[in-house]
The first five atom37 places (N, CA, C, CB, O) and aatype in JSON, in Angstrom:
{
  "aatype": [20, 20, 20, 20, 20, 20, 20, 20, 20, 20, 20, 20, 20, 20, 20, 20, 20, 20, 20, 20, 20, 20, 20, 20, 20, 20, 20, 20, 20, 20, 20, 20, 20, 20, 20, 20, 20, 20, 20, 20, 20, 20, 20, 20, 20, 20, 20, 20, 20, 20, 20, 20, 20, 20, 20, 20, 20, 20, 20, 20, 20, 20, 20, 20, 20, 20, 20],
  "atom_mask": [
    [1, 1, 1, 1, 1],
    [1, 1, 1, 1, 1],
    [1, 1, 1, 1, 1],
    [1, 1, 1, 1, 1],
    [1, 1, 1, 1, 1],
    [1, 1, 1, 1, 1],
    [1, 1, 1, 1, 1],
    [1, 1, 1, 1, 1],
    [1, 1, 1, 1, 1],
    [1, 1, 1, 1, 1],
    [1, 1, 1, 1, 1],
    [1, 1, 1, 1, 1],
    [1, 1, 1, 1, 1],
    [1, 1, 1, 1, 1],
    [1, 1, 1, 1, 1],
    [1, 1, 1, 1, 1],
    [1, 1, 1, 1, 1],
    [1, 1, 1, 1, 1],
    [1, 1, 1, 1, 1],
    [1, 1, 1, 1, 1],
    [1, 1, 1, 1, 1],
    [1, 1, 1, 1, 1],
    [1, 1, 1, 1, 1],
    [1, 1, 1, 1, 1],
    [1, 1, 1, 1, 1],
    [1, 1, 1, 1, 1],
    [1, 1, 1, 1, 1],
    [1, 1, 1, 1, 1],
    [1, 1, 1, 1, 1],
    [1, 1, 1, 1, 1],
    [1, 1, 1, 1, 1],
    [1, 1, 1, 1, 1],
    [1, 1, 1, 1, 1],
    [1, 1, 1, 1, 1],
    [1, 1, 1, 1, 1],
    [1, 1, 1, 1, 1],
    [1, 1, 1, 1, 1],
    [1, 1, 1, 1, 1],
    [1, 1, 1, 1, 1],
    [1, 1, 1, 1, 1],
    [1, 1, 1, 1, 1],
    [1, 1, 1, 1, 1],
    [1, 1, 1, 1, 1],
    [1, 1, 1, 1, 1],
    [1, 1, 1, 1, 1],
    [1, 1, 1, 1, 1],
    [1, 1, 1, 1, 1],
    [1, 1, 1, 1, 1],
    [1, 1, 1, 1, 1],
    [1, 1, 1, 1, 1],
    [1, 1, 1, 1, 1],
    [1, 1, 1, 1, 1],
    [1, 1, 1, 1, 1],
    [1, 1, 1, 1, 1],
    [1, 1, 1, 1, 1],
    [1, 1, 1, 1, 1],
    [1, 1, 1, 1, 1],
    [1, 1, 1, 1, 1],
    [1, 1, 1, 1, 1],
    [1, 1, 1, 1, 1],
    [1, 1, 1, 1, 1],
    [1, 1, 1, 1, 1],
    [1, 1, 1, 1, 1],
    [1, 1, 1, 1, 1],
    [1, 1, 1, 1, 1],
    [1, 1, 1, 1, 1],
    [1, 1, 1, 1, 1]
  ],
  "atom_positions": [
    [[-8.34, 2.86, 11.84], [-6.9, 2.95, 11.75], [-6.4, 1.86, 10.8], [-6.25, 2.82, 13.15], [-6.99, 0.78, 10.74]],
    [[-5.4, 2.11, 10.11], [-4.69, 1.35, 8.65], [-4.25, 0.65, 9.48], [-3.56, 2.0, 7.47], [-4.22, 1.09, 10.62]],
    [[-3.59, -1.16, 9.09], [-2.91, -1.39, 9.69], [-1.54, -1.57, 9.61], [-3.34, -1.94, 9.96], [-0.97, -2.04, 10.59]],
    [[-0.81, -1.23, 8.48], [0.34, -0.62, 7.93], [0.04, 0.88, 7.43], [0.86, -1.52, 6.77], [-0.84, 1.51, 6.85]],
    [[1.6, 1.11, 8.14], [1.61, 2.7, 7.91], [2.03, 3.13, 6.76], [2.4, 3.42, 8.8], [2.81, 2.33, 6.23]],
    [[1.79, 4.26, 6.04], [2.39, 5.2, 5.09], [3.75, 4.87, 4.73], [2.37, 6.54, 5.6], [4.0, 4.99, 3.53]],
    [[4.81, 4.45, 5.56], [5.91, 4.51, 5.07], [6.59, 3.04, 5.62], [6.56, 5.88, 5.45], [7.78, 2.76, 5.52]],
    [[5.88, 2.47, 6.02], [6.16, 0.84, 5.59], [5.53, 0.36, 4.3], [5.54, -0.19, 6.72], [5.99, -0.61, 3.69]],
    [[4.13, 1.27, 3.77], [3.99, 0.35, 2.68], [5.22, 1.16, 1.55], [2.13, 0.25, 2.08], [5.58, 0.34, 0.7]],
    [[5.67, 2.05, 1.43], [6.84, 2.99, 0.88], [7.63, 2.26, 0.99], [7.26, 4.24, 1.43], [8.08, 2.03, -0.13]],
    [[8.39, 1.39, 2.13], [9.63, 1.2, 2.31], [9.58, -0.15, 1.62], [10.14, 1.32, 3.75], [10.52, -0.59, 0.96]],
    [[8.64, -0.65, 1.79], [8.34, -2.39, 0.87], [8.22, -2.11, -0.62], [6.58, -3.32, 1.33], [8.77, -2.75, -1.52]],
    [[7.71, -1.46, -0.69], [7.38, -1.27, -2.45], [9.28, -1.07, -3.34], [6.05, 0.87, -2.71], [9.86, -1.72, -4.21]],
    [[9.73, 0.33, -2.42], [11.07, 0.43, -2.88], [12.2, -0.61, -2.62], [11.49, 1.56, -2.4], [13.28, -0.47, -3.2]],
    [[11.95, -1.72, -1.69], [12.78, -2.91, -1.56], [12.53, -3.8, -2.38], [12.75, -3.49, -0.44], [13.4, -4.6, -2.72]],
    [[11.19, -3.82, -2.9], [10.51, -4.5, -3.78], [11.28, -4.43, -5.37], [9.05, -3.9, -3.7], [11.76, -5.31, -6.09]],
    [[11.16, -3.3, -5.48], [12.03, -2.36, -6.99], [12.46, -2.64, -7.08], [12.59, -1.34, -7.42], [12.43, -3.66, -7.77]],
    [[13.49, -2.2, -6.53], [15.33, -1.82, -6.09], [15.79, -3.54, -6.28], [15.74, -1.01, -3.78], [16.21, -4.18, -7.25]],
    [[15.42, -3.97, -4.59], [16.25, -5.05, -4.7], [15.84, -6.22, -4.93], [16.86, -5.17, -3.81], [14.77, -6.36, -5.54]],
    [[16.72, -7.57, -4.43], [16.32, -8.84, -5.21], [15.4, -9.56, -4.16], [17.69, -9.83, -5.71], [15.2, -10.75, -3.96]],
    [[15.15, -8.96, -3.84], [13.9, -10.16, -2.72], [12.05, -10.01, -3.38], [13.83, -9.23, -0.31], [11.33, -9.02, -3.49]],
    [[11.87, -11.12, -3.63], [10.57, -11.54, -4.17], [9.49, -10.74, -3.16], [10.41, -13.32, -4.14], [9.81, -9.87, -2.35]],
    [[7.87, -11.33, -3.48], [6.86, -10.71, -2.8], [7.19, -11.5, -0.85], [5.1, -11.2, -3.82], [7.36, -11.05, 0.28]],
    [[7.1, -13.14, -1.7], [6.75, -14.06, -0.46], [8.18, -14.29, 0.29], [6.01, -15.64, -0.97], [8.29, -15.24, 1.07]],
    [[9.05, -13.61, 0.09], [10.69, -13.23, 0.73], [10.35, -12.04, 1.46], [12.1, -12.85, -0.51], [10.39, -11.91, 2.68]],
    [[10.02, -11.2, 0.64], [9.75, -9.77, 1.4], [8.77, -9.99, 2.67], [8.97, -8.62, 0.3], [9.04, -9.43, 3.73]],
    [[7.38, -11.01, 2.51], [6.26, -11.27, 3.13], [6.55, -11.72, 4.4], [5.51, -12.11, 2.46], [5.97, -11.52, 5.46]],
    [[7.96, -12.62, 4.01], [8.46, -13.36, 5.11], [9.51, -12.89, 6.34], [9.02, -14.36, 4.48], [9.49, -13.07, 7.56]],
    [[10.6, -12.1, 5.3], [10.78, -10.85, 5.97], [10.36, -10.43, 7.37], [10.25, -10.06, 5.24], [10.79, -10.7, 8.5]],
    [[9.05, -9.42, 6.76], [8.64, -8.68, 7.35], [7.19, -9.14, 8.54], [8.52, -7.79, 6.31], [6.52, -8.25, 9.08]],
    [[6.96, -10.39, 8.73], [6.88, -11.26, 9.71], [5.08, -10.87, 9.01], [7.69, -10.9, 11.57], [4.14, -10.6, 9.75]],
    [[4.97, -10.93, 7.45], [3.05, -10.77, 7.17], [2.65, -12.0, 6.59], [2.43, -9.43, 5.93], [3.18, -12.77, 5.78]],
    [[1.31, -11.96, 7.37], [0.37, -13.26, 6.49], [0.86, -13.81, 5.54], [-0.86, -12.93, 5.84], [1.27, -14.97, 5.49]],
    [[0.84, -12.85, 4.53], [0.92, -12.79, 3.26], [1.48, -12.15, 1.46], [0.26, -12.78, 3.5], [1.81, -10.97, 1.41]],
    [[1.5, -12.46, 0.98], [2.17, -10.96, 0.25], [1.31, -10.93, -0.53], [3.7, -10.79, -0.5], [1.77, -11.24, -1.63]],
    [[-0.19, -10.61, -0.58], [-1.27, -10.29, -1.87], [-0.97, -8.6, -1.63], [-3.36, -10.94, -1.63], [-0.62, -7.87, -2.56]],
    [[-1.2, -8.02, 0.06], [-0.86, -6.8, 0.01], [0.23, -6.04, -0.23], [-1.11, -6.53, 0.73], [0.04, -4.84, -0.45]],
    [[1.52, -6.55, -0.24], [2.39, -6.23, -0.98], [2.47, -6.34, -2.45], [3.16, -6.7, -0.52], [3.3, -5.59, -2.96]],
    [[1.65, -7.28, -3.44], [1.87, -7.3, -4.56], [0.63, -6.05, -4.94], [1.85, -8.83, -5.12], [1.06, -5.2, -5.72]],
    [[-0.79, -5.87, -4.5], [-1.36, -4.53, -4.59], [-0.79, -3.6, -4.24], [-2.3, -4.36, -4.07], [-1.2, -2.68, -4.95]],
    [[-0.03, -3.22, -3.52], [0.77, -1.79, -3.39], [1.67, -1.62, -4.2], [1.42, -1.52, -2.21], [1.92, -0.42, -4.32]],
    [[2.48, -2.48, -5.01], [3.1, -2.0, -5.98], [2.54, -2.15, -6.72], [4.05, -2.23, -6.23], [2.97, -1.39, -7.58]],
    [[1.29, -2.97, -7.31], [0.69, -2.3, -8.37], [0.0, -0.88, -8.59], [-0.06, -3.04, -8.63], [-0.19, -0.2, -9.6]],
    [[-0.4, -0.63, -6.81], [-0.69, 0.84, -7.16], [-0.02, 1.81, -7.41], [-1.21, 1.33, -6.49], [-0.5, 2.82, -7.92]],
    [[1.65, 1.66, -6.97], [2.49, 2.51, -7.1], [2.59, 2.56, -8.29], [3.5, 2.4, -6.5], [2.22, 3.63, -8.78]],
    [[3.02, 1.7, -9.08], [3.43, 1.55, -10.67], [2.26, 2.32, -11.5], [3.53, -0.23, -11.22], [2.4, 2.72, -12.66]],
    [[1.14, 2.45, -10.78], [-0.21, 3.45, -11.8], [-0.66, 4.49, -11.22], [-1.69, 2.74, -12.15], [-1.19, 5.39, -11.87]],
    [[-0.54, 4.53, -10.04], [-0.51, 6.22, -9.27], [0.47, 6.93, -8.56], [-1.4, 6.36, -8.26], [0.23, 8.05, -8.12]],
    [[1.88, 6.19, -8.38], [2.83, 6.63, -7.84], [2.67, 6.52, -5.8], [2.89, 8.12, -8.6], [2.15, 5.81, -4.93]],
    [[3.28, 7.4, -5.91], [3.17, 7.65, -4.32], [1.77, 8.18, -3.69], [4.26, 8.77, -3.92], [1.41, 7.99, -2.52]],
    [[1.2, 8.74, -4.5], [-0.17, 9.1, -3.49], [-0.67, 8.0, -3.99], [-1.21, 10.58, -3.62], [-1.66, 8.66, -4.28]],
    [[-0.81, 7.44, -4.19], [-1.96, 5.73, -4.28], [-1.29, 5.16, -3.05], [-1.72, 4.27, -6.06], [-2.05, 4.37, -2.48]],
    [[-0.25, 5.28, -2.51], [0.17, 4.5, -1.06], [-0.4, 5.09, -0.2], [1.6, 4.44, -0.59], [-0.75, 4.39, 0.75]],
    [[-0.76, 6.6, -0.12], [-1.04, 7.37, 1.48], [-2.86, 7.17, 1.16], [-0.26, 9.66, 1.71], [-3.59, 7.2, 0.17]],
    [[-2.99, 6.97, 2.56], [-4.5, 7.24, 2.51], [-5.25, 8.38, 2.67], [-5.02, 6.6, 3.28], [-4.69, 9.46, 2.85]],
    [[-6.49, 8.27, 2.63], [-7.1, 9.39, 2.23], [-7.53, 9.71, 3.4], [-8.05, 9.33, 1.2], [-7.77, 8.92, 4.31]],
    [[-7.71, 11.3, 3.44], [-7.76, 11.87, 4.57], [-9.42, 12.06, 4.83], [-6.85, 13.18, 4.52], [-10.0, 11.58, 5.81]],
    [[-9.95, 12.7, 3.98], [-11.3, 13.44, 4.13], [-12.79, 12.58, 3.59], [-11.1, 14.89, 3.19], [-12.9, 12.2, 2.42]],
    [[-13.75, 12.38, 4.53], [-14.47, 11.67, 4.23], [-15.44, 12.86, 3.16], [-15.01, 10.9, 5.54], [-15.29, 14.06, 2.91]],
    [[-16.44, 11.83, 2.74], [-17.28, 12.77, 1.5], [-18.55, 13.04, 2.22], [-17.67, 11.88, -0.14], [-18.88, 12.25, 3.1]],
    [[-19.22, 13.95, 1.98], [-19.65, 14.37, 2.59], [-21.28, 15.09, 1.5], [-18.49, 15.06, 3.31], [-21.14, 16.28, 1.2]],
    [[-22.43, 14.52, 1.07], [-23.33, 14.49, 0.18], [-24.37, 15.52, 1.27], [-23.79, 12.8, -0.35], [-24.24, 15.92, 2.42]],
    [[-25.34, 15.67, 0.3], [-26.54, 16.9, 0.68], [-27.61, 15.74, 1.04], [-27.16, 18.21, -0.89], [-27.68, 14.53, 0.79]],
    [[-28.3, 16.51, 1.63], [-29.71, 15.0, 2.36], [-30.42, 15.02, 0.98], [-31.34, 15.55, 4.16], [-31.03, 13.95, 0.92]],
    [[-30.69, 15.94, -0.5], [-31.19, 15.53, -1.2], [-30.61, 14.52, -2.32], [-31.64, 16.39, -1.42], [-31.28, 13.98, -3.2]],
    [[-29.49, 14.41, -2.15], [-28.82, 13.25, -3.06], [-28.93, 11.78, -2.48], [-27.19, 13.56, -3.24], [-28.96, 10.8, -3.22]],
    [[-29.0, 11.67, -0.84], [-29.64, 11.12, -0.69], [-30.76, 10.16, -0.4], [-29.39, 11.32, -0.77], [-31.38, 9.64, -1.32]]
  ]
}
């Protein structure tokens, strides 16, 4: 299990944008460690958009001869 959800890391990224509060304002905010994971989520947003925030659903799944 993630330990931020889908639409807290959404709702930080767009407060992030939008308004004037920094990473370690936002960090503080929102009662986290830290803000390295807030500054990676908007970098992923800014290069994959919104599906780089949701996680992935389906594990992979290889043939016993690969390996």
């Amino acid at each position: 299990m993630a330990k931020y959800s889908e639409e807290f890391k959404i709702k930080l990224v767009t407060e992030y944008l939008y308004g004037k509060l920094g990473y370690r304002s936002l960090a503080k905010k929102y009662n986290m460690a830290s803000e390295t994971s807030i500054i990676e989520w908007v970098k992923v947003y800014k290069s994959q958009g919104m599906d780089g925030l949701k996680r992935r659903q389906t594990k992979e799944m290889y043939p016993v001869q690969f390996k």
